[in-house]
C-alpha positions in Angstrom: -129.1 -181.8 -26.4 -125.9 -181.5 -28.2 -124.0 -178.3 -27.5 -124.4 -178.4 -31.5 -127.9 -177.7 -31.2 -127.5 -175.7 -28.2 -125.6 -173.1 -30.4 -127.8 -173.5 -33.4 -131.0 -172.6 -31.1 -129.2 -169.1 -29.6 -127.9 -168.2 -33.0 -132.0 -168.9 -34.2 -133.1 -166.7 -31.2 -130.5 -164.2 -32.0 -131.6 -164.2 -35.9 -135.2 -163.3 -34.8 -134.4 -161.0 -32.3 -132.0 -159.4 -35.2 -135.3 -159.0 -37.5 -138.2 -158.1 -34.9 -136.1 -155.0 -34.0 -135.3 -154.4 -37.4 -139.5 -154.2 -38.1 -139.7 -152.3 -35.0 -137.0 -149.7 -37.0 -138.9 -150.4 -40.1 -141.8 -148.7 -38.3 -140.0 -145.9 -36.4 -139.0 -145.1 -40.1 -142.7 -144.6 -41.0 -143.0 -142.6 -38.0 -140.3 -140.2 -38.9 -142.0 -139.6 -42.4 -144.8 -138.6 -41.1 -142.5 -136.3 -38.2 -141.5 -134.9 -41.5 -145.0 -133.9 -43.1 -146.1 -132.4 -40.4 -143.0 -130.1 -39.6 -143.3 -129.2 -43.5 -146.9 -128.3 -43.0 -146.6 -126.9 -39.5 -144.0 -124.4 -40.4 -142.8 -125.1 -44.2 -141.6 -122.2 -45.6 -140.6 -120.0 -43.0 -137.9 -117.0 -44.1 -135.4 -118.4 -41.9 -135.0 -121.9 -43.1 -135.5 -123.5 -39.6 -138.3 -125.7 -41.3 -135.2 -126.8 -43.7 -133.2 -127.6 -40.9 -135.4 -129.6 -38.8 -136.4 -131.6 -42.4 -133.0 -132.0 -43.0 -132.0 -133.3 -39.5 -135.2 -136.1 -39.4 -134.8 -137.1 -43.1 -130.9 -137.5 -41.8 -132.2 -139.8 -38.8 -134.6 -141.5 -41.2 -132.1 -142.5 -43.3 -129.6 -144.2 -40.5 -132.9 -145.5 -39.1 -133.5 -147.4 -42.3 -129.7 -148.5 -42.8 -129.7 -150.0 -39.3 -133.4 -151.7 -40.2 -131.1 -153.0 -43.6 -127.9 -154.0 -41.6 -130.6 -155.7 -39.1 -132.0 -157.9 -41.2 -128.6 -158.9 -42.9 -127.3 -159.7 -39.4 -130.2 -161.6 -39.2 -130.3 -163.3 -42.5 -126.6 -164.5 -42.1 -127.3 -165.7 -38.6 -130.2 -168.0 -39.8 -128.0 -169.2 -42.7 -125.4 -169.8 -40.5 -127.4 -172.2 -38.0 -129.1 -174.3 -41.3 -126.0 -175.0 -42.6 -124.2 -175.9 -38.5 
């Protein structure tokens, strides 16, 4: 095997390790909405805005969650396009 192909094969393993772990973010995502439901209907509305707070601090992690999960898949679309073209 070339050391051509050699490269082309890691940068192909890379591109699908890239997007497997951006689905596995994809679904800690889902699992911070729901984090957020049930704090909202746990202790939503309490007089001292802790509820607030704790919303505001998941849907915070949910959103870097799903710009990781978007950066992810880039990474990993550029490294398949990269090893089609090699």
């Amino acid at each position: 095997m070339s050391q051509l192909s050699t490269l082309k094969q890691q940068i192909q393993q890379i591109a699908q390790t890239l997007a497997t772990t951006a689905q596995s973010l994809n679904g800690y995502s889902t699992n911070l909405s729901t984090q957020i439901s049930a704090v909202n209907n746990a202790i939503g509305g309490t007089a001292t805005n802790e509820d607030k707070d704790m919303i505001a601090s998941l849907q915070s992690a949910q959103t870097s969650v799903n710009n990781a999960a978007r950066q992810l898949s880039e990474a990993s679309k550029k490294a398949k396009d990269w090893a089609a073209k090699a």
